[in-house]
N, C-alpha and C positions, 0 to 999 in steps of 0.2 A: 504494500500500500504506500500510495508515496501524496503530496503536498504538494503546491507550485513557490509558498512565500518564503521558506520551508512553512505555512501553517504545521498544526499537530498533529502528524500519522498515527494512524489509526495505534500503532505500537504505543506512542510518547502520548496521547490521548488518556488523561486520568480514565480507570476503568469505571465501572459504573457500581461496580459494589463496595467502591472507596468513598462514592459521593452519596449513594443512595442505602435506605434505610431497607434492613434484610428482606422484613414484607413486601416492601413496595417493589424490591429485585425479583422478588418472588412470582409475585402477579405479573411483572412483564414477561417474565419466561415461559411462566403461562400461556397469557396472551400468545407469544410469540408459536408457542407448539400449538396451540389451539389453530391460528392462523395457517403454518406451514400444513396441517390437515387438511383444509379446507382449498388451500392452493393446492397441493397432492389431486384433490378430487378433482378440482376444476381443470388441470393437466390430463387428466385420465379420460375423460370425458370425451374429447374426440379431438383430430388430428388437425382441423382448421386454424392453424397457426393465429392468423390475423382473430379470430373469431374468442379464439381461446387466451391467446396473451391480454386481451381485450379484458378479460373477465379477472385473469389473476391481478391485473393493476388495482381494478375495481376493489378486489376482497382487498389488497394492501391499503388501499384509502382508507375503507371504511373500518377495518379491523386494528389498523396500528397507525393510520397517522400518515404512511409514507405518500407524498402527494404527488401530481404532477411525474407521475412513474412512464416511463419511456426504456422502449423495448426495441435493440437496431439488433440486424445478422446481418450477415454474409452468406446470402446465398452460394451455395456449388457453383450457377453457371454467372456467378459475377465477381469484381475483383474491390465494391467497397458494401459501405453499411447502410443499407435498407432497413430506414424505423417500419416496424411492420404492427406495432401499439403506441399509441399515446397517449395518457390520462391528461383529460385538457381540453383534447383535437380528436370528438368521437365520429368526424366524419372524414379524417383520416385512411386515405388507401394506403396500403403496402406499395413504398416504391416510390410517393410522394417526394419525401424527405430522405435524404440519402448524405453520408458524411464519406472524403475518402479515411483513409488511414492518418492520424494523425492532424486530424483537420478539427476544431475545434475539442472542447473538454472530451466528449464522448469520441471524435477519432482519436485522441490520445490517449486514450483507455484501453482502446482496441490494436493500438500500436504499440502499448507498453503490456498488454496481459495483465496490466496490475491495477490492486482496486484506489480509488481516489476520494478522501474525504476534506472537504469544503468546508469550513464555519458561516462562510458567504461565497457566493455561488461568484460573486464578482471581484472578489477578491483575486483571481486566478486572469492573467491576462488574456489567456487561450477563449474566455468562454465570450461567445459569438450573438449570444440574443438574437440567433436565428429565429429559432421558437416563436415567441413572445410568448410562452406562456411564463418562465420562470419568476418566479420571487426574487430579485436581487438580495435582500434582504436577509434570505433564509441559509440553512445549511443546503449541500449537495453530495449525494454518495454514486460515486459511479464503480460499476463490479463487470470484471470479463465475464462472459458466458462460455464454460469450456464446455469441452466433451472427452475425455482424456486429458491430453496434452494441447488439443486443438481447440483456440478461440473460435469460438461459432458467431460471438455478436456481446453488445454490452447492454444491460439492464442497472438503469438510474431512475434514483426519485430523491423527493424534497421533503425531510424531515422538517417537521414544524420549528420557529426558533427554540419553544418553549424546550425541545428535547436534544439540546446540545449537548447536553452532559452525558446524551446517551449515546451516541453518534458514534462510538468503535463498535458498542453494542448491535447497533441497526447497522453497519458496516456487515458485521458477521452476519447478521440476520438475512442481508439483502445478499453476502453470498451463498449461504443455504438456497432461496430460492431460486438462484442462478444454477446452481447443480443442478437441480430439479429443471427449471428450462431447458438445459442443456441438456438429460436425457430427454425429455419430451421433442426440441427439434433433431433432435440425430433420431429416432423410431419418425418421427414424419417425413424428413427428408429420402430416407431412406425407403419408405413405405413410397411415396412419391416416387423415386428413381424404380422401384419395381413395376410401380402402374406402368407410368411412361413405357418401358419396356416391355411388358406386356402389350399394352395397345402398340407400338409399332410391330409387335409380334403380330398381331389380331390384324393391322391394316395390313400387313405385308400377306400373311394368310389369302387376306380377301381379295386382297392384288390377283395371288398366284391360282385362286379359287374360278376370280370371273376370267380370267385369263385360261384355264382349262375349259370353261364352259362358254366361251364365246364361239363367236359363229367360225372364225376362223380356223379353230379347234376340233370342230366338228366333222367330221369326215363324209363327203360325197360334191362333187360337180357334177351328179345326173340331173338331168332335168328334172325328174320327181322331189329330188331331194331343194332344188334351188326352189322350188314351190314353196317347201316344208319350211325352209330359210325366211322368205318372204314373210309365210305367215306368221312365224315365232317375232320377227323383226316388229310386224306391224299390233300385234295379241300385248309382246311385254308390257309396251308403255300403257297400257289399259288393266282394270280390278277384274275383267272381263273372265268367268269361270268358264276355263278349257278341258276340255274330253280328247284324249289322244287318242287315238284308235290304231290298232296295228296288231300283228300277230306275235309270238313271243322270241325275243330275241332281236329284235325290228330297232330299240334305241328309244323304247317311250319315254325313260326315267331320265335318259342326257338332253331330250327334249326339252323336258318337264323344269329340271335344272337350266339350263340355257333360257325360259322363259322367268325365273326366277331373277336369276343373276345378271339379267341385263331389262331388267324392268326397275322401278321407282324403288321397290321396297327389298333392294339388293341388301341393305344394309340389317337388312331384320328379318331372322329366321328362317330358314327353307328344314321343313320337316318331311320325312316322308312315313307311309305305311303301306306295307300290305294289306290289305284289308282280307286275302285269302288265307291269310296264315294264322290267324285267327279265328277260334269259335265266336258262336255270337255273343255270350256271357261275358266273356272277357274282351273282347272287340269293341261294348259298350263303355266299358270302362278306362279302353288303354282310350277312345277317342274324346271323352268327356270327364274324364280324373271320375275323382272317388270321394266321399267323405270319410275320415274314419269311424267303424262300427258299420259302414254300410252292409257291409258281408261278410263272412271269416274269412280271415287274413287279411282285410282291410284293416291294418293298426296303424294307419297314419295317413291322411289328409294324401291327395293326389291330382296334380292336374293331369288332362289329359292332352291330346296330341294337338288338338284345338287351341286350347289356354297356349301354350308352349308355341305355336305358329303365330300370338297376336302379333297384328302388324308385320305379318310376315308373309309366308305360301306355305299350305298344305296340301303337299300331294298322297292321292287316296289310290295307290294303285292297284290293280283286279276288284274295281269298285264291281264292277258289273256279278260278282260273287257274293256277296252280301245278299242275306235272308230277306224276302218283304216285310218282315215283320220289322228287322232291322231298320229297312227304307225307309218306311214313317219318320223315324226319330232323326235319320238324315238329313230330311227333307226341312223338316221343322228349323233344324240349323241353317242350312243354307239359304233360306227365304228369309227368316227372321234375325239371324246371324247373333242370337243368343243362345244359352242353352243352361242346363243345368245339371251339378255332378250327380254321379249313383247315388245315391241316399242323400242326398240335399235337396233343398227349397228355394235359395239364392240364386237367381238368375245372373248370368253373368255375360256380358255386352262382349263380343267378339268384332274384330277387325281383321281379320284372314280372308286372302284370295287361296279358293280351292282350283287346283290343278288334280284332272281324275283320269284316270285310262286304265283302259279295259285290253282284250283281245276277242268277246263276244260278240255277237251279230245283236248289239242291243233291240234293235229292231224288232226281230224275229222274238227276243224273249219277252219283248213289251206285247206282241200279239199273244204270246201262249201265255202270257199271266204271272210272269218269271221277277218280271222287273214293271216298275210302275211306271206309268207312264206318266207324273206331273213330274214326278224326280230325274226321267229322260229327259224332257225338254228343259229341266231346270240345268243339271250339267251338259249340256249337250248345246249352248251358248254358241261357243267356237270350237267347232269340230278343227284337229288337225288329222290328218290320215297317216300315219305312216308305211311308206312304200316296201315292200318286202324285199329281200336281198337280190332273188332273183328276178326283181323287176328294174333292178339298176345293178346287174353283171358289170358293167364298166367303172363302176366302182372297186369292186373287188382287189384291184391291186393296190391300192391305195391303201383302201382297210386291212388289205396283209399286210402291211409292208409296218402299218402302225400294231396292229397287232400282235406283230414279230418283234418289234423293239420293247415292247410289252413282255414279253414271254423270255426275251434276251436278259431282260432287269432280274426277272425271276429265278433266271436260271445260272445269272453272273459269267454270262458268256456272249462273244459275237455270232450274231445269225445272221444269215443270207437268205434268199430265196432268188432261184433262174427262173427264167423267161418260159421255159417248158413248164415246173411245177402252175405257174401264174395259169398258164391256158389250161391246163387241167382245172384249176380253181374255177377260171370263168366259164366253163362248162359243166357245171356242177349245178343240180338245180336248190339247194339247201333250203330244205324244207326250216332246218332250225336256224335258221337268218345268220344274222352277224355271230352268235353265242355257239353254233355249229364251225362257223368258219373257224375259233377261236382254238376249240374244243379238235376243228381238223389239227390245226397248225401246231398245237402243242405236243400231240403227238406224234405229227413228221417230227419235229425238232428233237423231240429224245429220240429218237430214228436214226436221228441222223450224228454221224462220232465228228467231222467236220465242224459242223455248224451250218452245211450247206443245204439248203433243203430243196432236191433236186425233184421231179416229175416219178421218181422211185419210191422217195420216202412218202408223197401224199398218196401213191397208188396204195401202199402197205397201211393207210390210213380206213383202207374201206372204199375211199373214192374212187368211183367208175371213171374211166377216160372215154371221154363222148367228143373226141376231136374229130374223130374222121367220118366219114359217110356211114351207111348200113352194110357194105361191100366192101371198107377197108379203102377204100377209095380218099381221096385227097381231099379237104375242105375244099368247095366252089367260091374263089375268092371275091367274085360278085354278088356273093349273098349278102341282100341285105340285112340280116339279120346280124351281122358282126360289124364290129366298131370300126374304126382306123386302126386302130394298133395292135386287135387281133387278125384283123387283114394282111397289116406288115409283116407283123409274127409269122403268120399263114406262108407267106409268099416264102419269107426267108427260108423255113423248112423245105420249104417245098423246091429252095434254088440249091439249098446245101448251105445254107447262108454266105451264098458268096451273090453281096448286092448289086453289081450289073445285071445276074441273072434276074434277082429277084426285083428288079425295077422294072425289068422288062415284061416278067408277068403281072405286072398291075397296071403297065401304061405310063411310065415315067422315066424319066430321067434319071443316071444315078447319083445328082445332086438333089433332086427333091427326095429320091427315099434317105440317103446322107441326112437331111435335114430331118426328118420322120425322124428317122431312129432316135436322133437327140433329140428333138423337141418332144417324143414317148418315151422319152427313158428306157429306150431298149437299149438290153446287153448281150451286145452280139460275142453269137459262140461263135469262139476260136476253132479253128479245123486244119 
């Protein structure tokens, strides 16, 4: 503790149980643990720096006298002292008032780490009357704020005159409550550097999230599929409730996702459910939470899928398998978009867009009695279709090619696929869509000791090779039924892949088939 005139340090400062009568020493130390109590609680209480330093100034006024108390740190990401409380100045932001180091009484407290006691606050030439709130008149104690070894910020106030005699006493006093500050801002600070870092975790996530689920991401340039594009483009920005339709394996749920994460309410929640994988008893409950006591084994409160999607998207996938009995209680949600848990009475206001897809002929089960028909037309808003694999074969190597880098992560190894396996691919009619092709690939690939997955290893997969005619005969490379680039493929087999020849059976040049190969990404076999 040190003086500027040399005034009396707090050391050379008569103590207080020299000057004062044992009782009356008594009650102030009292007081003074009574008080450090009640600042303990008001620290405890929660982590708003400005909110809370606010409060312990307050109990130091009113409890002991100390006035006009002022509370400065040094935040992490700055290099001076931000008052962040002021007894005085209770409209006071954090940030307002700032000192650097060594810059009036309080940066010289924060420069020297030592505590500072005043008889008159203007006694010292350092002090600044920045403020205007101080007393000239009065005493002034100023104390570092450590946390270890490390100043975090300094904590002063103004002893009334009347209690000069007590002033090494309230010295000490005001350093106890600075310990106490001091751990309180190092658990906030640090709780803070946690958030932060989580939430750039959580934005970065969402980065890498919408960025999987964007349209760019999604695999297909068939015309069905650039349909399927259009309409998810134009559906996101709308609450508008979608019905994906498609067979299984088809891509309803990357849809469903891609409608999500590129519509308004990206930032809040995308759930999903099966709705098939569940009975109806329990279906009810995972979709609308629980009370507890609703049922045995309900011992605690639950929301359900619904609650958990507000302000978000709820996708209901194999809706179209759900009980009619079930349907009613659907139906009720989605029109009214309230609802209420199992065994409760409290209605509860929902804000969720449902996204639903099926693989059933809703149609057909709405005439047989299967499925209801106001709960049809109610999901059934924006129909999207999804086109089946064998209806955009020109796809297919695209989707191998990611599917294989896929199956390569899995397997911690490089895969390839030739130009031969590919046309067996796109000759394949795959009843089980994409989920089939995935399910082919994984198994050429343990097939294969290479890593190369040649027109051998998908044969030993089960796959039929449907390239040539009924007679073994040569693809007709004027069929139009084949793309460009199985045409290409076509020719080149058929020349020995030496491309003059095979330019010449399609009617070209061997600069423009030259350009085909590379602008189709063919890899022409060496011979």
């Amino acid at each position: 503790m040190y003086n500027s005139e040399p005034p009396p340090t707090k050391h050379e400062t008569p103590e207080a149980s020299d000057r004062l009568a044992p009782e009356m020493l008594q009650a102030i130390l009292v007081g003074e643990l009574e008080t450090l109590f009640q600042v303990s609680q008001v620290l405890s209480r929660s982590l708003n720096l400005q909110a809370t330093l606010s409060s312990v100034l307050e109990v130091l006024d009113q409890r002991v006298g100390l006035e006009r108390g002022l509370v400065g740190l040094v935040p992490p990401e700055r290099d001076e002292l931000v008052v962040y409380a002021l007894r005085g100045m209770p409209e006071l932001t954090a940030g307002d008032v700032s000192y650097q180091s060594g810059e009036g009484i309080v940066g010289e407290v924060l420069r020297q780490g030592e505590s500072l006691v005043l008889n008159r606050i203007t006694e010292d030439a350092r002090f600044l009357g920045r403020l205007g709130i101080y007393d000239p008149e009065r005493p002034f104690i100023g104390v570092p704020i450590r946390s270890g070894s490390e100043v975090l910020g300094v904590f002063a106030a103004q002893p009334s005159s009347s209690q000069k005699e007590l002033l090494g006493e309230r010295a000490r006093f005001l350093e106890m409550v600075a310990n106490l500050i001091g751990q309180t801002v190092r658990l906030s600070w640090e709780v803070e550097s946690e958030k932060r870092a989580l939430k750039d975790e959580r934005d970065q996530l969402k980065r890498t999230v919408r960025g999987q689920f964007g349209f760019d991401n999604i695999i297909g340039r068939s015309f069905a599929m650039r349909q399927v594009f259009e309409q998810v483009r134009q559906v996101a920005k709308w609450n508008t409730t979608v019905l994906i339709r498609g067979e299984t394996g088809t891509g309803k749920e990357l849809i469903a996702s891609a409608i999500h994460y590129n519509s308004p309410r990206a930032r809040g929640p995308f759930v999903k459910l099966n709705c098939a994988a569940l009975p109806e008893n329990l279906l009810e409950s995972e979709l609308f939470g629980h009370e507890k006591g609703a049922f045995t084994g309900a011992i605690s409160q639950r929301q359900g899928r619904f609650e958990q999607a507000d302000k978000g998207t709820l996708f209901l996938d194999e809706v179209g398998e759900v009980s009619p009995a079930f349907q009613a209680k659907l139906l009720r949600v989605l029109q009214e978009g309230e609802l209420e848990r199992v065994g409760g009475s409290r209605t509860i206001k929902l804000n969720v867009r449902v996204v639903a897809a099926t693989h059933r002929d809703l149609e057909t089960d709405v005439e047989a009695g299967h499925f209801r028909e106001d709960l049809y037309y109610r999901l059934n808003v924006m129909p999207i279709v999804m086109p089946t694999l064998r209806d955009r074969l020109e796809d297919v190597p695209d989707i191998a090619n990611f599917l294989l880098q896929k199956i390569a992560r899995a397997q911690d190894r490089e895969l390839s696929i030739t130009d031969n396996a590919l046309r067996v691919l796109m000759h394949h009619s795959w009843p089980g869509n994409v989920r089939e092709l995935e399910n082919c690939l994984e198994r050429a690939a343990v097939m294969s000791y290479d890593g190369v997955i040649d027109r051998d290893q998908v044969l030993l997969t089960g796959i039929e090779e449907q390239v040539t005619g009924s007679h073994g005969g040569s693809i007709d490379l004027m069929d139009e039924s084949l793309d460009e680039r199985e045409r290409v493929i076509a020719a080149l087999e058929q020349a020995g892949w030496v491309q003059a020849k095979a330019a010449r059976l399609l009617g070209m040049t061997p600069r423009q088939i030259a350009y085909r190969i590379q602008t189709l990404n063919i890899k022409v076999k060496q011979i």
